[in-house]
C-alpha positions in Angstrom: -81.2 53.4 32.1 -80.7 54.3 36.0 -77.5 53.3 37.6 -77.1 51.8 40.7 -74.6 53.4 43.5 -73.1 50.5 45.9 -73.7 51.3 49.6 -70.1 51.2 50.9 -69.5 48.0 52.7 -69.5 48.7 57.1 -66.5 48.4 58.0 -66.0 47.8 61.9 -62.2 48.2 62.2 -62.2 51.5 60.6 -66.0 52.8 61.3 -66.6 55.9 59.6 -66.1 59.4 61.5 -68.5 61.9 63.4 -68.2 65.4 64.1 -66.5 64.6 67.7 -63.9 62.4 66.1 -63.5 65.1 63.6 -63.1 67.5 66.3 -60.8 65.4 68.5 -58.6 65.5 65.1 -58.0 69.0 65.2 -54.9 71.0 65.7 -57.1 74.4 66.2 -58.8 74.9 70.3 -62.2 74.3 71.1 -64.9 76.3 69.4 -62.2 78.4 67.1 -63.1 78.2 63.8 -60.3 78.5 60.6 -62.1 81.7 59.2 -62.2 83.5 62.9 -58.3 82.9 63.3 -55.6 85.4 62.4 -52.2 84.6 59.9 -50.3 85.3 63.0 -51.9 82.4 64.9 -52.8 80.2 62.6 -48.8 80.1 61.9 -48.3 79.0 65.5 -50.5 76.3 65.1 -49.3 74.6 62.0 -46.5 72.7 62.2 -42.9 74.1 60.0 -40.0 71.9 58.8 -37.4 71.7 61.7 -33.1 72.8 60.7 -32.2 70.0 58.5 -29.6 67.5 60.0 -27.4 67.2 57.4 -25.9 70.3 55.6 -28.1 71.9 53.2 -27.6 70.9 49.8 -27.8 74.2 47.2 -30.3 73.0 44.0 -28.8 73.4 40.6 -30.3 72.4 37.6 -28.0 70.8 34.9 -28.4 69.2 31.8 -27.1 65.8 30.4 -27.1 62.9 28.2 -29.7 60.6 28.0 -26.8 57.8 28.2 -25.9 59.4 31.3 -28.9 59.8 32.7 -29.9 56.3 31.7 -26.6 55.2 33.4 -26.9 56.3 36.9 -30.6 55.2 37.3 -29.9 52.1 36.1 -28.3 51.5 39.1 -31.5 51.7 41.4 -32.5 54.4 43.5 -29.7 56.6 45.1 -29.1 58.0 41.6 -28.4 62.0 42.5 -26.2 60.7 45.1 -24.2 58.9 42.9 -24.6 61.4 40.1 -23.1 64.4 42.2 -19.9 61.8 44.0 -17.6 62.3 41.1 -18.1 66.2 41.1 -17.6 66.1 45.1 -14.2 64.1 44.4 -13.3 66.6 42.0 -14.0 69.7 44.3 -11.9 67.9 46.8 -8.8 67.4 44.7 -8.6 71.4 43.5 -5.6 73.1 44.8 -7.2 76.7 44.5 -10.1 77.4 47.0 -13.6 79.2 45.5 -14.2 82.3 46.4 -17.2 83.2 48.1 -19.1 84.4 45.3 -18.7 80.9 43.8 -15.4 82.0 40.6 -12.2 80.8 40.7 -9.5 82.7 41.7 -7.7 84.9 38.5 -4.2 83.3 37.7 -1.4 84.8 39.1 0.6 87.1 36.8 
């Protein structure tokens, strides 16, 4: 039994590309090819993340409930936000400050 392959459909909004399109498309100059560039300038050409705007968040991996996780996604998206306000409320409301290195302070005495 042979099987029959659909010829896609023309589609004139959104024709389908040639090799000059292709090579309008692309970040590298004319007639360089990716295997003749260098590390060094193929990491001038391609784009990096810019500083972000807000202040960089540290990640840290916790564990908790199901309930709890249930709990905050319930609420829709938004859910590490809320997740991490009460501990931010908490950090606030310490009288001792954290140390660099991220301990408490020893008691005095």
């Amino acid at each position: 039994m042979s099987r029959k392959t659909r010829q896609p459909a023309p589609d004139k909004e959104n024709p389908e590309w040639t090799r000059e399109d292709f090579a309008k498309a692309t970040k590298f100059p004319a007639g360089v090819r990716l295997s003749d560039m260098k590390p060094a300038q193929l990491a001038s050409l391609v784009g990096k993340r810019g500083p972000q705007k807000t202040p960089t968040k540290i990640p840290v991996s916790i564990r908790l409930s199901p309930e709890v996780v249930q709990h905050f996604k319930a609420k829709g998206p938004g859910c590490n936000r809320r997740l991490m306000q009460p501990y931010a409320r908490w950090s606030r409301r310490r009288a001792e400050p954290i140390t660099p290195t991220g301990s408490a302070p020893s008691p005095p005495g």
